[in-house]
N, CA, C and O of each residue as an XYZ file, in Angstrom:
776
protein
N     -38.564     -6.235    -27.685
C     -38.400     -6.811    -26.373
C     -36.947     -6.665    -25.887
O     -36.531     -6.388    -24.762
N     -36.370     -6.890    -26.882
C     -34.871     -6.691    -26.290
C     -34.204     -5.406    -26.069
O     -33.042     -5.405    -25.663
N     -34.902     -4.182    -26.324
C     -34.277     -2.730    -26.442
C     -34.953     -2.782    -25.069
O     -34.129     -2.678    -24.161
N     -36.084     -2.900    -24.704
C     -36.661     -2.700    -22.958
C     -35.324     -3.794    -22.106
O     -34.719     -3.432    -21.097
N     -35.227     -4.403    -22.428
C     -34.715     -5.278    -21.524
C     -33.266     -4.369    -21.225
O     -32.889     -4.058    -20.096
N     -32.649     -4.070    -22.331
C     -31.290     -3.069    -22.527
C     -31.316     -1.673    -21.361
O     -30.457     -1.316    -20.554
N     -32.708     -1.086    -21.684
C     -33.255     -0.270    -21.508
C     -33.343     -0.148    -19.755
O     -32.841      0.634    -18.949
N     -34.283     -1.389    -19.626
C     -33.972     -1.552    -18.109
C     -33.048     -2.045    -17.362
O     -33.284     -1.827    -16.174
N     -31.897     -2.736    -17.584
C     -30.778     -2.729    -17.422
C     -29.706     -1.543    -17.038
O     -28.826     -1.562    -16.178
N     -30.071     -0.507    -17.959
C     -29.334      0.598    -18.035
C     -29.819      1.805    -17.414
O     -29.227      2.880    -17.508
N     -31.361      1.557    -16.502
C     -31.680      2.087    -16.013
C     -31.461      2.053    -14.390
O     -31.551      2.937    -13.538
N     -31.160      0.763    -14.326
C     -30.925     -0.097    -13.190
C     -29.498      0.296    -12.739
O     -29.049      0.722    -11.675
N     -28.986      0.016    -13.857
C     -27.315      0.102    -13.270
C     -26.793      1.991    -13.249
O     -25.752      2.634    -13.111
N     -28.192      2.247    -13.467
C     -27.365      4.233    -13.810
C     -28.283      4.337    -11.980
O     -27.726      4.765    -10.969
N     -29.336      3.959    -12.029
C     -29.226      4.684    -11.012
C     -29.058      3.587     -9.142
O     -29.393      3.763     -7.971
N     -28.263      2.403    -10.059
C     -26.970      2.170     -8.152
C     -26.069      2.779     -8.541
O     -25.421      3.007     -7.520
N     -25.537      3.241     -9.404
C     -24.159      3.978    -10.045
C     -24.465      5.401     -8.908
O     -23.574      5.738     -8.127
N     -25.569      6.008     -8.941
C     -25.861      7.395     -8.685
C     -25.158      7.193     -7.164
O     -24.371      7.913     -6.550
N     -25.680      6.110     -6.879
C     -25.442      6.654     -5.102
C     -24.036      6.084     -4.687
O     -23.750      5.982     -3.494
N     -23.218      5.737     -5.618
C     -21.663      5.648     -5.375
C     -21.004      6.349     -5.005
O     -21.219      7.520     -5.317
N     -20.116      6.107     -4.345
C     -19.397      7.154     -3.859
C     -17.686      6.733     -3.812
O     -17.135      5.847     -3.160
N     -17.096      7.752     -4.784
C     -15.674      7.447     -5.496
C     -14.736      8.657     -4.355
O     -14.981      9.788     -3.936
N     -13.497      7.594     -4.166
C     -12.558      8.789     -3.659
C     -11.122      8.213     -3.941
O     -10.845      7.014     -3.903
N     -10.137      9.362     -4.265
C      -9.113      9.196     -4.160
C      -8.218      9.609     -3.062
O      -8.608     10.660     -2.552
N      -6.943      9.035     -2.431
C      -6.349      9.491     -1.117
C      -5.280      9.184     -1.663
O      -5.080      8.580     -2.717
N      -4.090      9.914     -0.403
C      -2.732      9.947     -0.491
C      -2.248     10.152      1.040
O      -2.546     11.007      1.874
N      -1.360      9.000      1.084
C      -0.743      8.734      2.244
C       0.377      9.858      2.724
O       1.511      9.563      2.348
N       0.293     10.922      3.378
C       1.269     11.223      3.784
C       2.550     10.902      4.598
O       3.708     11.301      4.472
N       1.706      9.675      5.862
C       3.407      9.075      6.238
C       3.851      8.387      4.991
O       4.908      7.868      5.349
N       3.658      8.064      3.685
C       4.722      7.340      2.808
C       5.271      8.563      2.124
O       6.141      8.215      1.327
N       5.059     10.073      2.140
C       5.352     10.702      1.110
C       6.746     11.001      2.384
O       7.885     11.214      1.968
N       6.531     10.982      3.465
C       7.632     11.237      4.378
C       8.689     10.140      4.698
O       9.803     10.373      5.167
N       7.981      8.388      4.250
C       9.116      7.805      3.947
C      10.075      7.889      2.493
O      10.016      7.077      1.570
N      11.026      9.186      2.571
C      12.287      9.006      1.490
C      11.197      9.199      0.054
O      11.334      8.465     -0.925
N      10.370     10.043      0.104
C       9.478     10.426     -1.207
C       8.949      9.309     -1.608
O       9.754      8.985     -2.481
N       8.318      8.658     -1.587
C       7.472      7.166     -1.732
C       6.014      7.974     -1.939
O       5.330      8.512     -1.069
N       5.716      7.859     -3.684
C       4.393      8.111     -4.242
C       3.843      7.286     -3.595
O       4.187      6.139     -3.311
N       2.565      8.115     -3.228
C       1.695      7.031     -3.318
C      -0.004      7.634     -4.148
O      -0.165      8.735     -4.673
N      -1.109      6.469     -4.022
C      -2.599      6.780     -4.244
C      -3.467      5.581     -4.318
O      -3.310      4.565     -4.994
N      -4.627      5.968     -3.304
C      -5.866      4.831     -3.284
C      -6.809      5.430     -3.499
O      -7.282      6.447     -2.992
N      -7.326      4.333     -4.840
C      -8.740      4.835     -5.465
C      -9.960      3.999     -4.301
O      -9.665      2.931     -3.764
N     -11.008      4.541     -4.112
C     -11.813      4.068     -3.393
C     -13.420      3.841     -4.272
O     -13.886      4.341     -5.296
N     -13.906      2.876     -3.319
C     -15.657      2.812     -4.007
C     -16.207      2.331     -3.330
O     -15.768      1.319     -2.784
N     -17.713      2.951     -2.986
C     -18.787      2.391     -1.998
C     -19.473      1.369     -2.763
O     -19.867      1.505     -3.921
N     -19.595      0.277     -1.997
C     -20.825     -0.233     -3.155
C     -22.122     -0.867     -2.052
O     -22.868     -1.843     -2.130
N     -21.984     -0.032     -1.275
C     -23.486      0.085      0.142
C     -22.739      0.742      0.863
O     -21.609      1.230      0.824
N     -24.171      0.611      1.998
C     -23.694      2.006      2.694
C     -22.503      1.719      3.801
O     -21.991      2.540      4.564
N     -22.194      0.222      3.655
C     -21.020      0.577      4.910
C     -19.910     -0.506      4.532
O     -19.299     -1.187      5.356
N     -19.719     -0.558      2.860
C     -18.742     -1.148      2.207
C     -17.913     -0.584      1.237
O     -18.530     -0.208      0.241
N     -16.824     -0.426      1.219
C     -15.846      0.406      0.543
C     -14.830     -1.238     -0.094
O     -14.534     -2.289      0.474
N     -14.608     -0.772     -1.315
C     -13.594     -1.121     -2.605
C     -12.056     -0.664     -2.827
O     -11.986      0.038     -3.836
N     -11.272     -0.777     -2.433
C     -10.081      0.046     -2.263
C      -8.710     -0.636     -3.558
O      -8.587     -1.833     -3.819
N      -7.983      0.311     -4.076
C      -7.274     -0.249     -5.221
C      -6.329      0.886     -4.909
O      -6.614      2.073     -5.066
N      -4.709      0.232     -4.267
C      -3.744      1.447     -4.230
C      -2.556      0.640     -4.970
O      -2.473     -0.526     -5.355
N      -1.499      1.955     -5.017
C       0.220      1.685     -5.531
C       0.642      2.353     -4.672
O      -0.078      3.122     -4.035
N       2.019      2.196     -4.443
C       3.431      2.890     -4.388
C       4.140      2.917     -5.030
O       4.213      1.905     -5.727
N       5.229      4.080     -5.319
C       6.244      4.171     -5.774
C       7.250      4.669     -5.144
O       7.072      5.745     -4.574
N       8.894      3.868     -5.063
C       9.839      4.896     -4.515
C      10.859      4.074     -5.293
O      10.923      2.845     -5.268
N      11.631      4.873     -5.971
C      12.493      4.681     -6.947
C      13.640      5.262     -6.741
O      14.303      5.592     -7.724
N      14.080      5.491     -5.543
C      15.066      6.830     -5.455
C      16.587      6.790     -4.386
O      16.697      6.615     -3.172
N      17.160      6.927     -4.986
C      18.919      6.718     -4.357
C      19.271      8.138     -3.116
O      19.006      9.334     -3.235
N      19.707      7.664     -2.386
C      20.315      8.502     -1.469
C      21.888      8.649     -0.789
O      22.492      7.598     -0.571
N      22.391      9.648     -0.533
C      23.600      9.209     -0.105
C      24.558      9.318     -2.000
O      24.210      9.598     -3.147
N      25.883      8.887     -1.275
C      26.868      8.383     -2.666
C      27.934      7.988     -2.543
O      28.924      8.558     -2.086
N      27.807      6.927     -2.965
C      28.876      5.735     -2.929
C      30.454      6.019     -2.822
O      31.297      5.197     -2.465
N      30.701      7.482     -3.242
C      31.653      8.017     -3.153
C      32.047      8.614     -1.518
O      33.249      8.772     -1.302
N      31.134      8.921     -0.456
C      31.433      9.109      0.983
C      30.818      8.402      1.610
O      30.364      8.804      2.681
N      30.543      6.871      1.091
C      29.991      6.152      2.214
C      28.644      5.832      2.727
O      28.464      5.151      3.737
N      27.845      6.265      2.116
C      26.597      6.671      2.831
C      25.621      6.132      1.943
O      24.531      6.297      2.491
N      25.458      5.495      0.694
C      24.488      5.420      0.047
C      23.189      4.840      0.604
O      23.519      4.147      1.567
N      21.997      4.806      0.457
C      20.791      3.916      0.694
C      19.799      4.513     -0.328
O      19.823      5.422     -1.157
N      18.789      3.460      0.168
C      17.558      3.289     -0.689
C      16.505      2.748      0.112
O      16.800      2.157      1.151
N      15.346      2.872     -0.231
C      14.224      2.253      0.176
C      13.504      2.280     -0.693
O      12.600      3.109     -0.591
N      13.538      1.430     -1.925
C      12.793      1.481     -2.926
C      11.640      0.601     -2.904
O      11.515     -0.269     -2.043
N      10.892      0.779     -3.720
C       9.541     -0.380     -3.852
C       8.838      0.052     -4.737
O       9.025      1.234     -5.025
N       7.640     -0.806     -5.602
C       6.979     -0.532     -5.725
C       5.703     -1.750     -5.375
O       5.919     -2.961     -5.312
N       4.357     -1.083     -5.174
C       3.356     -1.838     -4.400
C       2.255     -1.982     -5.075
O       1.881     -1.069     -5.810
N       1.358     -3.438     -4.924
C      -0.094     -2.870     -5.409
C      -0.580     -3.764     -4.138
O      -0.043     -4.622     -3.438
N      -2.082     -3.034     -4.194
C      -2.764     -3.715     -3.241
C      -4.585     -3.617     -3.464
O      -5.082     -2.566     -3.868
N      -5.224     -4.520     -3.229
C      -6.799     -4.433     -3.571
C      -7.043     -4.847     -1.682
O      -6.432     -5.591     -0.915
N      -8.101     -4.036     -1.538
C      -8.660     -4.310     -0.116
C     -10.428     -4.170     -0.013
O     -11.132     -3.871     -0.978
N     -10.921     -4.448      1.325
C     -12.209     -3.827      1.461
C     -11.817     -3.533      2.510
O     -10.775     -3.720      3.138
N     -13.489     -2.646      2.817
C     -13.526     -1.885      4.396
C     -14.557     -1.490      4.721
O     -15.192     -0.845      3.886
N     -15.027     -1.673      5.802
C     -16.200     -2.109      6.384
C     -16.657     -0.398      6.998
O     -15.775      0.424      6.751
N     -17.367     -0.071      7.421
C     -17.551      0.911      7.810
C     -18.743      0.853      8.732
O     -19.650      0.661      7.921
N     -19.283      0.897      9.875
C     -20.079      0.972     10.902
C     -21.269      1.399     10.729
O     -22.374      0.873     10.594
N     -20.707      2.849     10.766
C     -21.899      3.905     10.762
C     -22.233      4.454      9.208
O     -23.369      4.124      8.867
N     -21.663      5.046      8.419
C     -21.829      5.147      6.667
C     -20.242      5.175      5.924
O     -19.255      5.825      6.270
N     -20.361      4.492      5.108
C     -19.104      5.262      4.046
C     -18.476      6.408      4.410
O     -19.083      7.469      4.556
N     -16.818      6.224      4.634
C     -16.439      7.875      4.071
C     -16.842      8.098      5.750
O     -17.645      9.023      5.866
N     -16.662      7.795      6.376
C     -17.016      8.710      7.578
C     -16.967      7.964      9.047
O     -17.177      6.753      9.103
N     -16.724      8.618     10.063
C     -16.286      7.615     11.322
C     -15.257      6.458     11.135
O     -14.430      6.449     10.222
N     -15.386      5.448     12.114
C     -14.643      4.808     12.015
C     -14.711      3.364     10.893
O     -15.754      2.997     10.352
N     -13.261      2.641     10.700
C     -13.065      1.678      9.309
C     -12.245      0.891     10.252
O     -11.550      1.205     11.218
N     -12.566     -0.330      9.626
C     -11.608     -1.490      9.414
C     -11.991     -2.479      8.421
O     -13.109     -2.678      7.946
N     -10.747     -3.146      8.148
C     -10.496     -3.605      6.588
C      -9.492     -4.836      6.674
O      -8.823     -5.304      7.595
N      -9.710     -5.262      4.957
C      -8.275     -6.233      4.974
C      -8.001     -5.808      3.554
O      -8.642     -5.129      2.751
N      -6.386     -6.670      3.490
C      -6.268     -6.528      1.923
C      -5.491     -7.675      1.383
O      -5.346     -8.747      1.970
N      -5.014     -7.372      0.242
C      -4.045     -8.532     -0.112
C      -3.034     -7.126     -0.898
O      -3.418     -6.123     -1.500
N      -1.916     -7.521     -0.625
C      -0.842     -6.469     -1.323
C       0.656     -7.455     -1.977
O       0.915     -8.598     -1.600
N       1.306     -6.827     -2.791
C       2.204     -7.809     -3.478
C       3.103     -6.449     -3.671
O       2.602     -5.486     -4.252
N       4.623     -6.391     -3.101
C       5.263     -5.232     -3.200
C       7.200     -6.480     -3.603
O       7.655     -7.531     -3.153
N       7.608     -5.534     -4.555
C       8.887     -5.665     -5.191
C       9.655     -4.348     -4.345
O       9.235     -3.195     -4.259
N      11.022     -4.973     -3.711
C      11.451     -4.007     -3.284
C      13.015     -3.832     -2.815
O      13.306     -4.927     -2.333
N      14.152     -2.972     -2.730
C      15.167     -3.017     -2.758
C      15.398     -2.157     -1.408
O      15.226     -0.944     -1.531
N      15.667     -2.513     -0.479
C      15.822     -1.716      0.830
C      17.330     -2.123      1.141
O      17.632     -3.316      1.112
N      18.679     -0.744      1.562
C      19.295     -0.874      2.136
C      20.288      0.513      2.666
O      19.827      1.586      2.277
N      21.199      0.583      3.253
C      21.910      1.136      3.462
C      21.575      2.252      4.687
O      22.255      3.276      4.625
N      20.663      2.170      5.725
C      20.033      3.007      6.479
C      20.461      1.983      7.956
O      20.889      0.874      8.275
N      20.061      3.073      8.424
C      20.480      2.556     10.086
C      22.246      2.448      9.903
O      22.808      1.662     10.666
N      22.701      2.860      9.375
C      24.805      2.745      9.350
C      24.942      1.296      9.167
O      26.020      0.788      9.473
N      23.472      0.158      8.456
C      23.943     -0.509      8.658
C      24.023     -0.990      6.640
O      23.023     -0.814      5.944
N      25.151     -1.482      6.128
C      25.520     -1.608      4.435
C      24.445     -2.204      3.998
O      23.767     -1.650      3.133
N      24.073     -3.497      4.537
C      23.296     -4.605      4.094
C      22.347     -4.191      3.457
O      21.780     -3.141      3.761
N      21.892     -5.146      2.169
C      20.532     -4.458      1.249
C      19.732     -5.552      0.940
O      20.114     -6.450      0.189
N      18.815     -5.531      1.392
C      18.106     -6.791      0.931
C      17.066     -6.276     -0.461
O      16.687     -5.115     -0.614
N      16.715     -7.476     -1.429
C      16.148     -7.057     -2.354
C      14.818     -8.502     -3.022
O      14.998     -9.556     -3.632
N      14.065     -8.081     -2.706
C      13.069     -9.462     -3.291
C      11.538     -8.824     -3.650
O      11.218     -7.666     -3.918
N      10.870     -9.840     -3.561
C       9.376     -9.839     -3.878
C       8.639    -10.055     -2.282
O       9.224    -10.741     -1.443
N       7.522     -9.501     -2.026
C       6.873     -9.908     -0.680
C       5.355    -10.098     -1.553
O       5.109     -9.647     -2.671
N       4.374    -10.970     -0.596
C       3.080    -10.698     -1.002
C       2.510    -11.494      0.594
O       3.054    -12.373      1.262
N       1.030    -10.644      0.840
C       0.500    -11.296      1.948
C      -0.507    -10.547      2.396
O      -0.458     -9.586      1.629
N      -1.489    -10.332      3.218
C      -2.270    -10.542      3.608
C      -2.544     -8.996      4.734
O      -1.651     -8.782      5.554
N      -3.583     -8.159      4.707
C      -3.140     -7.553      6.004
C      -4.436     -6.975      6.667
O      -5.395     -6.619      5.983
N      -4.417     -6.907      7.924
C      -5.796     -5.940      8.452
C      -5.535     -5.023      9.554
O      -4.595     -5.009     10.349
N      -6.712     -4.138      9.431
C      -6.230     -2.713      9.645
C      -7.915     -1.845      9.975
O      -9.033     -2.038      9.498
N      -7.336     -0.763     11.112
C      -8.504      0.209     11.686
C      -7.948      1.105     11.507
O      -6.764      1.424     11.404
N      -9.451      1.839     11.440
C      -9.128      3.474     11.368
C     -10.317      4.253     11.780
O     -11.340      3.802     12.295
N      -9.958      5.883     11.390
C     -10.908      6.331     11.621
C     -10.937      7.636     10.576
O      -9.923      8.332     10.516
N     -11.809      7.884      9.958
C     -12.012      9.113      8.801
C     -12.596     10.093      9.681
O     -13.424      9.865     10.563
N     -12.032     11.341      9.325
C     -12.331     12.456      9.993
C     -13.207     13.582      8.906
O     -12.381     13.826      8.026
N     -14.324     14.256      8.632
C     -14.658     14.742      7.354
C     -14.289     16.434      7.952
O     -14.648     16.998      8.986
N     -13.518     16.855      6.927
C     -13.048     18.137      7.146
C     -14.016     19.088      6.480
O     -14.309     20.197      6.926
N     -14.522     18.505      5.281
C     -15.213     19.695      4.245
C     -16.191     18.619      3.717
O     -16.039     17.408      3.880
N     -17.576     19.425      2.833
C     -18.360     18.195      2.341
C     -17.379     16.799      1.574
O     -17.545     15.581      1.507
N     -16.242     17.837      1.044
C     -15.636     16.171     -0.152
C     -14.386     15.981      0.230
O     -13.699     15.166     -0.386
N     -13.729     16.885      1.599
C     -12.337     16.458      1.916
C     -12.188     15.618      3.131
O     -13.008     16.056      3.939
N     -11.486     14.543      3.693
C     -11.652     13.679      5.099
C     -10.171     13.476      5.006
O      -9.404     13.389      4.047
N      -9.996     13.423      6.416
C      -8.751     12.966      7.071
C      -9.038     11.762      7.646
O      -9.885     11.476      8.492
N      -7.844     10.777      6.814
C      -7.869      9.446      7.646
C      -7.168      9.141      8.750
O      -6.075      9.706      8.744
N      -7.357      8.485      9.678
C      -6.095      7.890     10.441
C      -6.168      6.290     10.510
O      -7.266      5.753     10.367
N      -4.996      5.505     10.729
C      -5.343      4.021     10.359
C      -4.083      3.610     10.939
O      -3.093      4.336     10.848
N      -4.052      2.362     11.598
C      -3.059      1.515     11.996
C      -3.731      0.109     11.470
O      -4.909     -0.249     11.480
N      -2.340     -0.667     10.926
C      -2.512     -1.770     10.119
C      -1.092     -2.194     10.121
O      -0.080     -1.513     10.288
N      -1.321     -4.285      9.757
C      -0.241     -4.883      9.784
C      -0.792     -5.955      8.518
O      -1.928     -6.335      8.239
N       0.520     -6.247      7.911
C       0.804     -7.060      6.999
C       1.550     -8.675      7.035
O       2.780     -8.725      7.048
N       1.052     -9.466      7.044
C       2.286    -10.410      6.859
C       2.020    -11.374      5.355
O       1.376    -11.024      4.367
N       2.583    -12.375      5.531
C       2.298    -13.086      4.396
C       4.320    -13.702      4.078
O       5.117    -13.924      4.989
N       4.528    -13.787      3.023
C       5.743    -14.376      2.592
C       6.809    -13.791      1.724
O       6.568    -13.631      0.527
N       7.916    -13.475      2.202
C       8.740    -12.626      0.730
C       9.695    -13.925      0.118
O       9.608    -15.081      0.534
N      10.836    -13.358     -1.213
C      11.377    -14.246     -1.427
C      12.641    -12.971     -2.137
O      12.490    -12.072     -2.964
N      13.901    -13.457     -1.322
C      14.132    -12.161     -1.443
C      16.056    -12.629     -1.592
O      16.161    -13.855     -1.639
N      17.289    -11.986     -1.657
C      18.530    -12.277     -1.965
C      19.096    -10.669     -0.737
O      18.337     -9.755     -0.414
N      20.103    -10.765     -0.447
C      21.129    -10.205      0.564
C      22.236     -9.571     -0.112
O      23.011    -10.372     -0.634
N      22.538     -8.265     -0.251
C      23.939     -8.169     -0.819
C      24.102     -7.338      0.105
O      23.249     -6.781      0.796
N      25.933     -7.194      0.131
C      27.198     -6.607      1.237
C      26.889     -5.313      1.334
O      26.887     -5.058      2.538
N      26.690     -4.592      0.868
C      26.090     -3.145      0.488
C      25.159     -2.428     -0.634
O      24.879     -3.291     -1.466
N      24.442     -0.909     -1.053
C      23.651     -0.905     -1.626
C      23.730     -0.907     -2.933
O      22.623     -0.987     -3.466
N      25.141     -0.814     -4.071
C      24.874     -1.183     -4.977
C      25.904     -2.345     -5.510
O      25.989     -3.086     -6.490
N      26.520     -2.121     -4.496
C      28.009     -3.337     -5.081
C      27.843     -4.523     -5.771
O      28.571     -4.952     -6.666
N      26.717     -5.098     -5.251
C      26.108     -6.609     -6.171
C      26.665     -7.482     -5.355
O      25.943     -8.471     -5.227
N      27.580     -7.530     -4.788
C      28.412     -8.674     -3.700
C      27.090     -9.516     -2.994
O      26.491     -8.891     -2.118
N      26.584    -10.942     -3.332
C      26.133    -11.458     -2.277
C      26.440    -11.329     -0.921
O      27.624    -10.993     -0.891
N      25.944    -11.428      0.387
C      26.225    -11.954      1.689
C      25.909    -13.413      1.649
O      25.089    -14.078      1.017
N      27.111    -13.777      2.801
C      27.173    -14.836      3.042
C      26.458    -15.635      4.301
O      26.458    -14.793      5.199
N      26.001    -16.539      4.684
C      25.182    -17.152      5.920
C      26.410    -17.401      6.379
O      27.507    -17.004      5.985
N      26.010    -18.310      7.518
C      26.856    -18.366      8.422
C      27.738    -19.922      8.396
O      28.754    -20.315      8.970
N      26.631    -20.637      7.280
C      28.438    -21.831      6.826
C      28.736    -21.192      5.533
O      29.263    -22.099      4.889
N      28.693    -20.085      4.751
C      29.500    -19.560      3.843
C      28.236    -19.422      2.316
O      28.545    -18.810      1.293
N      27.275    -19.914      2.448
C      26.640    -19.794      1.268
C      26.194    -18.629      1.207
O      26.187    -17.858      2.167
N      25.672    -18.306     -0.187
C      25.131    -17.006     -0.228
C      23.735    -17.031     -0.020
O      23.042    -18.025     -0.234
N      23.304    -15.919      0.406
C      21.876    -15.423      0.678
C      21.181    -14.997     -0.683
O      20.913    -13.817     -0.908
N      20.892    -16.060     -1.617
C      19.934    -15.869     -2.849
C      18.628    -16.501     -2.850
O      18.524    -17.692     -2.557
N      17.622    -15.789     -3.158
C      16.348    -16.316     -3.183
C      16.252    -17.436     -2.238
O      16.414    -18.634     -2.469
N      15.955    -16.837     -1.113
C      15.479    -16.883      0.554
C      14.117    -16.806      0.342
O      13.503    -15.893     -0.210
N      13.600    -18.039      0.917
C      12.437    -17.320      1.737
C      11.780    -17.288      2.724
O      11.477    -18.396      3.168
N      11.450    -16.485      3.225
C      10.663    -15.964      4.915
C       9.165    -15.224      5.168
O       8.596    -14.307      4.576
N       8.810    -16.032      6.294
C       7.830    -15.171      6.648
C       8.160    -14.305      7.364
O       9.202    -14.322      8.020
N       7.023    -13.067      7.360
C       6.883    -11.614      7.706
C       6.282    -11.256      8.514
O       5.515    -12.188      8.757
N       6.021    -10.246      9.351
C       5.221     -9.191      9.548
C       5.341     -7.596      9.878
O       6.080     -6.839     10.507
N       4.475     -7.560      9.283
C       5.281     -5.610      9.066
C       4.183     -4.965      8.895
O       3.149     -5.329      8.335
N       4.513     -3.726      9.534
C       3.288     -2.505      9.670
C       2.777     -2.629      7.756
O       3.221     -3.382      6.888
N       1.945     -1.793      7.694
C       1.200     -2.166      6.402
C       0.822     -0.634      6.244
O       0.785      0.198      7.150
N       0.475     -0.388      4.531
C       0.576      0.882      3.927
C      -0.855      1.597      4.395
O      -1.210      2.698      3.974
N      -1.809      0.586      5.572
C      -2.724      0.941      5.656
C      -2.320      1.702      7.445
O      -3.155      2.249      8.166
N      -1.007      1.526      7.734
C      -0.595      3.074      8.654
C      -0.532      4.191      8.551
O       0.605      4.663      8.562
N      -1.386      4.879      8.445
C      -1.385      6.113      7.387
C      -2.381      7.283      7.962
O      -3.412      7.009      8.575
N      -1.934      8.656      7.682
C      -2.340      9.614      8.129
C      -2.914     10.198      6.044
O      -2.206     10.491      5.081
N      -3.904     10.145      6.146
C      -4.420     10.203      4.493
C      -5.079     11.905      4.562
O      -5.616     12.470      5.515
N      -4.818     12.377      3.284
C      -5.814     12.927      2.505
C      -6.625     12.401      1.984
O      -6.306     11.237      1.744
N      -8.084     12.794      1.482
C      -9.145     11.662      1.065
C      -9.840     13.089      0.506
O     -10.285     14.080      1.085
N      -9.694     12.643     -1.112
C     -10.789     13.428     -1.596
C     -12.404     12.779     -1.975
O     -12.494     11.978     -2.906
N     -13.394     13.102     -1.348
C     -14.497     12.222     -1.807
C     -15.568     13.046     -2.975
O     -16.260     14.057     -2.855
N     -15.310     11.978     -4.282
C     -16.477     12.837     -4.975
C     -17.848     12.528     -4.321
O     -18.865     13.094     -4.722
């Protein structure tokens, strides 16, 4: 009795497995912000619900401290979302939400020294529209916003370590503020769909 039961179980779950539909994508506006990896794994689990699990990475110095110029826009990101889809999976138009939690060191851009460096996490939603180029390749397009809460410290420039100061003289350490900011779900994607 118990090998049928196994049996049908495993028959059950192989074939909703069959009609899944897995994809991986890559953001090209982040590969154009300052080389910022990125990748979102995707999963249908009906026909007009998608599973989404991405990162970022940007780890990378610019400029040198020696003429003035240094910056960064570093981070790294995770984020779990869903996304709704209209008409089927993978195709036409999307909108979604997520929750994302990004560590990050941003400074020295715009001529202006200041670097801020903390933790953010919050909340975000976002439309789009998938374009299918080939049976398993789609182009996304998507506008999306984020907010939620960072907690974050201020220094004088990008690597000096020097706190900044507020404006009766204390330093700017573990601050915290609310946000809102375009979200990683602005994005012009590659989308491979198995």
């Amino acid at each position: 009795m118990k090998h049928r039961i196994v049996l049908a179980i495993g028959l059950l779950l192989a074939t909703s497995l069959s009609a899944q539909e897995f994809s991986l994508s890559t953001n090209i506006l982040d590969w154009a912000n300052l080389g910022t990896a990125n990748i979102q794994a995707g999963i249908s689990f009906s026909r007009h619900f998608t599973l989404h699990a991405g990162g970022r990475y940007n780890n990378w110095d610019f400029g040198s401290v020696e003429r003035g110029n240094p910056f960064q826009n570093r981070a790294r990101t995770a984020s779990l979302g869903v996304r709704y889809w209209p008409w089927n999976v993978y195709s036409s138009w999307w909108c979604g939400m997520r929750a994302q939690v990004e560590e990050y060191n941003r400074g020295g851009m715009l001529k202006k020294m200041e670097t801020e460096e903390g933790i953010a996490a919050g909340i975000g939603l976002a439309f789009g529209y998938s374009r299918m180029i080939t049976d398993h390749w789609n182009i996304d397009f998507g506008l999306g916003m984020w907010g939620g809460t960072a907690r974050y410290s201020r220094y004088r420039c990008p690597r000096c370590g020097r706190l900044l100061s507020s404006g009766d003289g204390t330093p700017v350490r573990d601050v915290a503020k609310w946000f809102l900011l375009p979200s990683g779900e602005t994005q012009i994607s590659l989308t491979y769909v198995f």
